[in-house]
C-alpha positions as CSV (number, residue, x, y, z in Angstrom):
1,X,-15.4,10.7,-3.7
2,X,-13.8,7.0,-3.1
3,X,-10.5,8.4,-2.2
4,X,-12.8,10.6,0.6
5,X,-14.8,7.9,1.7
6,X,-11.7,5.5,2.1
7,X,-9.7,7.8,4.6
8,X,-13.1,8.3,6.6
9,X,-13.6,4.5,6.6
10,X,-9.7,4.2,7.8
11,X,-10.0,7.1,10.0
12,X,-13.0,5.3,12.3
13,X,-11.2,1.2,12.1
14,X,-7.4,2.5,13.0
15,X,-9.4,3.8,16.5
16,X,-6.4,6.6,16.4
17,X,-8.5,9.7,15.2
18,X,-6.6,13.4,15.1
19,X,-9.8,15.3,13.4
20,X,-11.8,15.3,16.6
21,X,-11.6,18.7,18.7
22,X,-11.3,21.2,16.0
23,X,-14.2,21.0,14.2
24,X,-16.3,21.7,17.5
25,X,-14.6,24.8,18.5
26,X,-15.0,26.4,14.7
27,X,-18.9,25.1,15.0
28,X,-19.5,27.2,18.1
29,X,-17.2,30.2,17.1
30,X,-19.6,30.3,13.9
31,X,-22.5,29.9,15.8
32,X,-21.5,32.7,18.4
33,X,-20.8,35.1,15.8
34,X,-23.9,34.3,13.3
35,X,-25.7,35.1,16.5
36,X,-24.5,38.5,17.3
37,X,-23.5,39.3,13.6
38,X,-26.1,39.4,10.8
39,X,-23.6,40.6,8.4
40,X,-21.1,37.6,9.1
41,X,-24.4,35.5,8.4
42,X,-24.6,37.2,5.3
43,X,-21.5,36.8,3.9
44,X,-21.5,33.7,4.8
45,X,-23.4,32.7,1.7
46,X,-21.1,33.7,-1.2
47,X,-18.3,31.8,0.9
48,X,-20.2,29.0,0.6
49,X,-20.8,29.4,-3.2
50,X,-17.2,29.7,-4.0
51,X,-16.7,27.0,-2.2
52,X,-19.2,25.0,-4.2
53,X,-17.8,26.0,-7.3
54,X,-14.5,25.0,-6.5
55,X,-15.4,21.5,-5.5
56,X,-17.7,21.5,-8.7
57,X,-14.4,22.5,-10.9
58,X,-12.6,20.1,-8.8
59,X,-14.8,17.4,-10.1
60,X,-14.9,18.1,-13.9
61,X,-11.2,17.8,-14.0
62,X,-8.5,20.3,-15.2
63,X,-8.2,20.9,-18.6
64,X,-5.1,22.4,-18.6
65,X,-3.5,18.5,-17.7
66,X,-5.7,17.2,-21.0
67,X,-2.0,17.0,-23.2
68,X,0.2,16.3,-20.7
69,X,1.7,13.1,-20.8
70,X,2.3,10.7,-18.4
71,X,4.3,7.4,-18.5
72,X,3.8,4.7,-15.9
73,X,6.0,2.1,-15.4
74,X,4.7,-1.2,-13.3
75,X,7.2,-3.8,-12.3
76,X,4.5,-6.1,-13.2
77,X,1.3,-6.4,-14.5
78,X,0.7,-9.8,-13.1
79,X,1.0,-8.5,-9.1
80,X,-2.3,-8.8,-8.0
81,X,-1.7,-5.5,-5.9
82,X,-0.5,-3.4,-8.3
83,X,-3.3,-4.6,-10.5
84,X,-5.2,-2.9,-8.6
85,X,-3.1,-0.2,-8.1
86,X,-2.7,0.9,-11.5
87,X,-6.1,0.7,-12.1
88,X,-7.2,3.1,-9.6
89,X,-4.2,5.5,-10.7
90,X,-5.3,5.7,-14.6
91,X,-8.8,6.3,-13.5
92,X,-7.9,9.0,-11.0
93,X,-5.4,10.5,-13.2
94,X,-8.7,10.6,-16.1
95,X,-11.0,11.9,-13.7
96,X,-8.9,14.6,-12.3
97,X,-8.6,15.7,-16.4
98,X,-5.6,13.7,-18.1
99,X,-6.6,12.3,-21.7
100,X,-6.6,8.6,-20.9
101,X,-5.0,8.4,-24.7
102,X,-2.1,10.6,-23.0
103,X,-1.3,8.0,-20.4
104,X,0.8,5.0,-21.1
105,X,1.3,2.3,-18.8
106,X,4.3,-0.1,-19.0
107,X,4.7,-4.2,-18.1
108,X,8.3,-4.3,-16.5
109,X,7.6,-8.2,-16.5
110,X,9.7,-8.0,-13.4
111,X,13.0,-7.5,-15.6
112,X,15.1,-4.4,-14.4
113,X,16.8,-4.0,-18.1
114,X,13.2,-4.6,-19.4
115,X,12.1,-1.4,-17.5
116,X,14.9,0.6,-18.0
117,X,14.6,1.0,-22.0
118,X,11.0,1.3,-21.3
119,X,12.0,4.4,-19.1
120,X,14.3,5.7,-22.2
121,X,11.7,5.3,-24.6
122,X,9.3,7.4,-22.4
123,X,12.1,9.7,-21.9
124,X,12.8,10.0,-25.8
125,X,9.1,10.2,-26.4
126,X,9.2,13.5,-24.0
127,X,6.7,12.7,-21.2
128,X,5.6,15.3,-18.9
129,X,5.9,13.0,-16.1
130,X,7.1,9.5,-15.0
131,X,5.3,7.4,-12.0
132,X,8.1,4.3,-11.8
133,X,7.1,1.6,-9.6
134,X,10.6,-0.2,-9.7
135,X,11.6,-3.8,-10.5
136,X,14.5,-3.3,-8.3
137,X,14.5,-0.2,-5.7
138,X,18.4,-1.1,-6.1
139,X,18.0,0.6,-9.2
140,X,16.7,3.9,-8.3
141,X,19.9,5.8,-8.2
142,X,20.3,5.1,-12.2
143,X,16.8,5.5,-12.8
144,X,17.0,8.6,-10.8
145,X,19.7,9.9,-12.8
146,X,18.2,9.2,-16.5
147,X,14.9,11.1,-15.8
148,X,16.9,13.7,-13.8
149,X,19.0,15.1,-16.6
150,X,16.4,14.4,-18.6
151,X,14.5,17.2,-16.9
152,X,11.5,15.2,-16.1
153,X,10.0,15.2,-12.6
154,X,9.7,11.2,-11.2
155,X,7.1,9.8,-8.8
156,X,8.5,6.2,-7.4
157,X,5.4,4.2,-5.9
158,X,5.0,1.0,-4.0
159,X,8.9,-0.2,-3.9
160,X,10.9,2.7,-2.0
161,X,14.6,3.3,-2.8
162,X,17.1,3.5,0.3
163,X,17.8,5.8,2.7
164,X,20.9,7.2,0.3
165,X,19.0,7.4,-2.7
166,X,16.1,9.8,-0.9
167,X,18.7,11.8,0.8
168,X,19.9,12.7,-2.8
169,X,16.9,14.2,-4.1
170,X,16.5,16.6,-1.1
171,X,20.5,17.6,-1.2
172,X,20.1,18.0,-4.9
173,X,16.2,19.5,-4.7
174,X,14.9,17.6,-7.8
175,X,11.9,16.8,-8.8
176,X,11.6,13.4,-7.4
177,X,9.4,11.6,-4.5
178,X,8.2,8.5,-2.7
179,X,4.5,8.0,-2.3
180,X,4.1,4.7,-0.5
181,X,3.5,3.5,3.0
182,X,6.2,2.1,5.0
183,X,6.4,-1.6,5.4
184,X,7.6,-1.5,8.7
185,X,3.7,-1.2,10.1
186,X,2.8,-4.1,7.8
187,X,5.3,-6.6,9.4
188,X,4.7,-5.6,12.8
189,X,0.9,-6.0,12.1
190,X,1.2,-9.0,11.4
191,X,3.2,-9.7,13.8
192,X,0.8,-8.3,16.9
193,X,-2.6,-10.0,14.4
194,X,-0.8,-13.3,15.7
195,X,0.7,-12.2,19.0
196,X,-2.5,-10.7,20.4
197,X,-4.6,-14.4,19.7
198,X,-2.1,-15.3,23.1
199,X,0.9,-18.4,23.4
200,X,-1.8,-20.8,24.8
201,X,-3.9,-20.6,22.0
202,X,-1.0,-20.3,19.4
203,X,1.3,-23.0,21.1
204,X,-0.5,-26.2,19.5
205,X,2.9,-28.7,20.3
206,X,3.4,-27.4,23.5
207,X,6.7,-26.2,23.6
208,X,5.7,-23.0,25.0
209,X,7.4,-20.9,21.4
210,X,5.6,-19.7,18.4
211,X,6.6,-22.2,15.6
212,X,6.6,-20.4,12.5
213,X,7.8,-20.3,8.8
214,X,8.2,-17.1,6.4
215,X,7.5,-17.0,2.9
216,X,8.8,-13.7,1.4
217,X,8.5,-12.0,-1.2
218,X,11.2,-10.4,-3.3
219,X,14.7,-10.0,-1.0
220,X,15.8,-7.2,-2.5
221,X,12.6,-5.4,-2.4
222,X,12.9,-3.2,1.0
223,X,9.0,-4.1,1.4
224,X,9.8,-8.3,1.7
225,X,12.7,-7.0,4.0
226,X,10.7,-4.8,6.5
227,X,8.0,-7.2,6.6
228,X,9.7,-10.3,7.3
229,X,12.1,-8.5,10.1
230,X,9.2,-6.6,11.7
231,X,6.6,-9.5,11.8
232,X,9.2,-11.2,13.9
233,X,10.2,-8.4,16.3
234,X,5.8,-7.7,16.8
235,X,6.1,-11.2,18.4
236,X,9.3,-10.5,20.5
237,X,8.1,-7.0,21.5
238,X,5.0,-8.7,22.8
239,X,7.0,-11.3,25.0
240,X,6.8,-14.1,22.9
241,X,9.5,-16.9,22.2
242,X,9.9,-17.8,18.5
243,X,11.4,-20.3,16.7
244,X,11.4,-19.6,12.5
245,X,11.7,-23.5,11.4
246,X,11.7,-22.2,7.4
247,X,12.4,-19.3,5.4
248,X,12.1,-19.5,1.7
249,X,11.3,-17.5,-0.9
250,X,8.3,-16.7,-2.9
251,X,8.5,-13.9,-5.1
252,X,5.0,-12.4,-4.5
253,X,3.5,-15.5,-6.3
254,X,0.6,-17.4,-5.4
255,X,2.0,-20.5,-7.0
256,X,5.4,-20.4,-5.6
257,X,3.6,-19.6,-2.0
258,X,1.3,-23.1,-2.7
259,X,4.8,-24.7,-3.2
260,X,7.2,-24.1,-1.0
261,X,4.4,-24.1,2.0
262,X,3.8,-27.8,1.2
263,X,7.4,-28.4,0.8
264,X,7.9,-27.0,4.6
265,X,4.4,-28.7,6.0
266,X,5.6,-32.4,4.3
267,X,9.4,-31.6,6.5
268,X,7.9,-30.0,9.5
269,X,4.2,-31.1,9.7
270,X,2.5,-30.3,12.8
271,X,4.8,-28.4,14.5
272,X,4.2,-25.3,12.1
273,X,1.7,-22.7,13.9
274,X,2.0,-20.0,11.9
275,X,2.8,-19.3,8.0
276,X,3.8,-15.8,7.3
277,X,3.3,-14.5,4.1
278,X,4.7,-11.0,2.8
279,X,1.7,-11.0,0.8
280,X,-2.1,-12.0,0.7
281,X,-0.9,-13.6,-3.1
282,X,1.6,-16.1,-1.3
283,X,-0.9,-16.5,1.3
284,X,-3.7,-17.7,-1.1
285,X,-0.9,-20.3,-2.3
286,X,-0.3,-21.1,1.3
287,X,-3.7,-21.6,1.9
288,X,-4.3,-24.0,-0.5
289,X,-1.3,-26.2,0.4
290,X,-2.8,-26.1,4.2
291,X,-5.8,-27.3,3.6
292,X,-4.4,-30.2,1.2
293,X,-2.5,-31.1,3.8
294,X,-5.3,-31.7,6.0
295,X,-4.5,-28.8,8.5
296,X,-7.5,-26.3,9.4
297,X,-6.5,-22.3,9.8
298,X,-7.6,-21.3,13.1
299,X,-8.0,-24.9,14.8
300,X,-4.3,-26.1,14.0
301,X,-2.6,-23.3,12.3
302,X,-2.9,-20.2,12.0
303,X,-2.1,-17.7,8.3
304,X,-1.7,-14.1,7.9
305,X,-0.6,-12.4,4.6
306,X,-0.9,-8.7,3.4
307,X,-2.7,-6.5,1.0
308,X,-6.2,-6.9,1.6
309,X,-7.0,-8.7,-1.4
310,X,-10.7,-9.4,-2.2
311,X,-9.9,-13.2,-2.0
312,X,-8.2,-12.8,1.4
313,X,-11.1,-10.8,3.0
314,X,-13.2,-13.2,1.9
315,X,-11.2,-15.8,3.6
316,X,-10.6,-14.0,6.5
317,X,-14.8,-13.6,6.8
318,X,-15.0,-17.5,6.3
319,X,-11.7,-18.4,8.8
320,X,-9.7,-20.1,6.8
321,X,-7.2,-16.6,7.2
322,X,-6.5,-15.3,11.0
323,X,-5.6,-11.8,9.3
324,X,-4.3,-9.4,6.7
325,X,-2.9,-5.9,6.0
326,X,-5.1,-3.1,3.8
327,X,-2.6,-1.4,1.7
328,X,-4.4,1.3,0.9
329,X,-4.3,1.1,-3.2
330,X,-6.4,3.9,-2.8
331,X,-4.9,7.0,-0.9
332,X,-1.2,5.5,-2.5
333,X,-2.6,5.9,-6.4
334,X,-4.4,9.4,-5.6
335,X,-1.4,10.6,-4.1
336,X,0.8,9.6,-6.3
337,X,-1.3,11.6,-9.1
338,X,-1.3,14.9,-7.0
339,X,2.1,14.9,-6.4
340,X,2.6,14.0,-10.1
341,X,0.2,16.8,-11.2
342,X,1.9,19.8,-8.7
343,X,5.3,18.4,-10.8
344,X,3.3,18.9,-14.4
345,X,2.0,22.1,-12.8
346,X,5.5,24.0,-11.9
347,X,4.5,23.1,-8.2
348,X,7.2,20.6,-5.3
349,X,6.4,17.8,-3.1
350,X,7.6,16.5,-0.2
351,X,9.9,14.0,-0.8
352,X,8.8,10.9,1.0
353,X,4.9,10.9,0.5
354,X,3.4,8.6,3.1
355,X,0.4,6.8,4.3
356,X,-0.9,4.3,6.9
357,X,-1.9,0.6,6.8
358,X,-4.8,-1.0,8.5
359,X,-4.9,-4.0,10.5
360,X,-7.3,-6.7,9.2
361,X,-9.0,-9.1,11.6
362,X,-12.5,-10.5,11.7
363,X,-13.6,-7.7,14.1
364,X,-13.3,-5.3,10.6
365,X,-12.9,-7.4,7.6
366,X,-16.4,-6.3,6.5
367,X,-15.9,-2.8,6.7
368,X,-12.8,-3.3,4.4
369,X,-13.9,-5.2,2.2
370,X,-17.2,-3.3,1.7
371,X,-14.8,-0.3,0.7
372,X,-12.8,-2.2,-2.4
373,X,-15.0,-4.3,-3.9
């Protein structure tokens, strides 16, 4: 029901809607013919009750998944995200009628050789199915290879592999998919969150540029990448000058976002406008080293992060955040378990499973964070 009520939520804030149109027309059609056809009417009603049962067998679960086993590796446990992510994926994996016994989830403790003989062991211990979200999506083509000849079918979530490594799996027609959303959107929403506040209210020293620094998160992750190039180009595409004064490196950690934002803010000091953040976790850092540094988000500077973290929402409802991304933890888990169970269940996906972010501003922030707390 959550995973329902989240795309109708994201359906009605992204404005774009594709469901409008057809509905109508197979109302009236049904209409039309229940009024000329009383035996249409009347079978009409077992339809109904088949599809009743089905949802109601939907619900319970399917017992036929209650021994399958699934191993799910997590780069790491302490991502705030993918807290959140796994969470949601063990209970929709129980609910849709996986023995929670049967499902073992792995730390990575971001350490790629960590991981891997985490992936042998659930490889020697003859899993039905892997879920790998990857320290390193450099990795992908050895991990690829071990659960490949291992004749196990492999979701990867949150961190994609390349280009190369995709193209593989649909020239070789394994068993193996993407579910995640593409961190292009992300960047450039942050990108347009800033751009569309306007230069005169963004240019605080007057120089007629948006002043900014960038606090990534992991460079080899293709995520960090994405968002730090297309936060940038959101800015140029909307005829903005910009001027990046620092770039460092955070590693997704709220700490390491509180430090090296107070290391740029004690060089560069007012002429910093905006802090980019590739996360809401770096952001929460960066927050903190703002406002110790006597600057106020919104009247001097302005912050944007993603994930949609409760914390953030929060802050973006109080001010002291212009903005974040939702990445949908929600519709990512689910359908990383359905493409997982059509693997257990002899079925194919499509190879690259995606899904949409959501731009967060005050204008929405409720709405979103009314749907994950």
């Amino acid at each position: 029901m959550k995973k329902k009520l989240v795309g109708v939520i994201l359906s009605l804030t992204m404005v774009a809607s594709m469901l409008a149109g057809c509905g109508g027309a197979a109302a009236d059609t049904a209409a039309d013919t229940a009024a000329t056809d009383t035996a249409a009417t009347e079978e009409a009603a077992p339809a109904e009750a088949a599809d009743a049962a089905e949802a109601t067998a939907e619900a319970a679960g399917d017992a036929d998944l209650a021994d399958k086993k699934v191993g799910v590796c997590i780069y790491q446990f302490s991502d705030n995200f993918m807290t959140l992510f796994r969470t949601e994926l063990e209970n929709y994996l129980v609910a849709q009628g996986f023995s929670k016994d049967n499902i073992t989830i792995a730390d990575g403790a971001n350490d790629q050789a960590t991981q891997t003989n985490q992936i042998q062991n659930f490889i020697a211990d003859g899993v039905d199915v892997l879920i790998i979200n990857p320290v390193n999506s450099s990795s992908a083509n050895t991990i690829t290879d071990m659960v490949v000849d291992a004749g196990i079918p492999l979701v990867y979530i949150n961190r994609e592999p390349d280009a190369d490594e995709e193209q593989r799996w649909a020239d070789n027609n394994w068993n193996v998919c993407y579910v995640g959303c593409d961190a292009r959107q992300s960047g450039t929403m942050q990108g347009q969150i800033i751009a569309d506040l306007g230069i005169d209210k963004i240019d605080f020293n007057g120089n007629g540029k948006v002043d900014y620094i960038m606090i990534e998160g992991d460079p080899e992750n293709v995520d960090a990448q994405y968002r730090t190039e297309f936060s940038v180009k959101a800015l140029e595409d909307a005829g903005l000058e910009v001027n990046c004064l620092d770039d460092q490196v955070g590693m997704w950690d709220q700490a390491k976002g509180n430090e090296l934002v107070a290391n740029s803010l004690a060089s560069y000091g007012d002429d910093i406008e905006v802090v980019f953040c590739n996360n809401d976790a770096m952001a929460l850092g960066a927050l903190q080293a703002i406002q110790s540094a006597g600057r106020t988000v919104g009247t001097d500077i302005y912050l944007v992060g993603v994930d949609a973290l409760t914390e953030a929402l929060e802050d973006v409802i109080a001010g002291t955040m212009t903005g974040t991304v939702f990445n949908d933890h929600f519709s990512q888990s689910h359908s990383a378990a359905d493409a997982a169970i059509a693997y257990v269940k002899g079925g194919t996906n499509e190879h690259y499973i995606g899904c949409d972010y959501v731009k967060v501003t005050a204008s929405n922030v409720q709405e979103i964070l009314d749907m994950v707390k």
